[in-house]
C-alpha positions as CSV (number, residue, x, y, z in Angstrom):
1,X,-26.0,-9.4,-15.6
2,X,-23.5,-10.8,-12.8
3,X,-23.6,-9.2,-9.4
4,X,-20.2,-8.7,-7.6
5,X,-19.1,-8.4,-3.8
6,X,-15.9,-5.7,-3.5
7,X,-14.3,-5.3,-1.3
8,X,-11.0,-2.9,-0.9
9,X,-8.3,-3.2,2.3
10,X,-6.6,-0.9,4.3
11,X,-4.7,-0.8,7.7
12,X,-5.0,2.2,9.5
13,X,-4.5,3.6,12.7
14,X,-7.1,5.8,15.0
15,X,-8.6,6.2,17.9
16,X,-11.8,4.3,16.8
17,X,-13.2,2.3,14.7
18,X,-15.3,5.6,13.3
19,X,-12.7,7.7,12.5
20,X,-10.7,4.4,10.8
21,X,-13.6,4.7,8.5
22,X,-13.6,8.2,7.7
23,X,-10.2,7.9,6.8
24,X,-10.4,5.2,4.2
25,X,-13.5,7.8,3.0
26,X,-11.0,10.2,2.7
27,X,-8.5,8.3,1.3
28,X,-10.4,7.0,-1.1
29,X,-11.8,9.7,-2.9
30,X,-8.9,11.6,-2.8
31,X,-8.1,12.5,-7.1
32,X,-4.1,11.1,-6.5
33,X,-5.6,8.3,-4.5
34,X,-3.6,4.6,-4.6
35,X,-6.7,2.9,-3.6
36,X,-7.0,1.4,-7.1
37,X,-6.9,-2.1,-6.0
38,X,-9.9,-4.5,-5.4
39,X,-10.6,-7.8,-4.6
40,X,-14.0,-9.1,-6.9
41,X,-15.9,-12.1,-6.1
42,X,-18.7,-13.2,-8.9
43,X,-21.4,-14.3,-6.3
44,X,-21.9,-17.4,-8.5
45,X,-18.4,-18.3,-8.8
46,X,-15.8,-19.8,-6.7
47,X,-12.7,-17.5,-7.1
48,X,-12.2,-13.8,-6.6
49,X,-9.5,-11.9,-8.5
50,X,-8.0,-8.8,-7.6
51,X,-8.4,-5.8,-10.7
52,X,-5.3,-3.2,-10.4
53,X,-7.3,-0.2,-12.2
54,X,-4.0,1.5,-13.0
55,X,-2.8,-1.1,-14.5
56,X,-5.3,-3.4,-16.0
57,X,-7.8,-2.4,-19.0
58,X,-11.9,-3.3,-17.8
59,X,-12.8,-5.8,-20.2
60,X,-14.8,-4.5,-23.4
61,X,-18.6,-4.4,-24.0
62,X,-20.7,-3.6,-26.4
63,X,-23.4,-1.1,-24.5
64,X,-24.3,-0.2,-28.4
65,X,-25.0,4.0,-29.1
66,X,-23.0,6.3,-27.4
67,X,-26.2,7.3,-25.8
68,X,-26.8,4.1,-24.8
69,X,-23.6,3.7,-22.1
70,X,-24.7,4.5,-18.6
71,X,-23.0,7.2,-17.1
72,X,-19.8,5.7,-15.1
73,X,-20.7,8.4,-12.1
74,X,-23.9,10.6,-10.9
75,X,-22.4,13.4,-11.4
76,X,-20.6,13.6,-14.5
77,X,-22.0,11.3,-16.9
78,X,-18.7,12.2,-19.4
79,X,-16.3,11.1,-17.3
80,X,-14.6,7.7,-17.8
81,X,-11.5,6.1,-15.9
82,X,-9.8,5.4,-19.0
C-alpha cells in the first residue's frame, strides 16, 4: 500500500501562530466546511495532484466483504463521504 504526504492551505489571520492553528482546527471540522481541497504527494512519485472531494469521486477498490472495508472514521464506522 502507497503512503501519502497531505497537506491542506489556508491564510488566516491572528494574533499568533497558535491560535492560526486552532482556527484551521476549527474550520476544518466544521460539517459545512469548504476545506475539501488537498494537495497529495505519493512519497515515491514525482508529482502531487490536488483531490477536490466535492467534486471528484476516490478511485474504486475492491476491499472484498462488506465487513471487510475499514471503517472511514473512529467513531462511526458507517459513515462514508460519498
Amino acid at each position: 500500500m502507497p503512503s501519502y504526504h497531505i497537506t491542506w492551505e489556508i491564510d488566516i489571520y491572528a494574533d499568533s501562530p497558535r491560535e492560526a492553528a486552532e482556527e484551521a482546527q476549527r474550520i476544518m471540522r466544521m460539517p459545512d466546511t469548504m476545506a475539501t481541497v488537498f494537495t497529495v504527494h505519493e512519497h515515491d512519485a514525482d508529482e502531487a495532484v490536488q483531490v477536490d472531494l466535492l467534486t471528484e469521486m476516490p478511485e474504486t477498490r475492491d476491499y472484498g466483504p462488506a465487513s471487510d472495508v475499514p471503517p472511514t472514521t473512529p467513531d462511526d464506522a458507517e459513515w462514508t463521504p460519498w
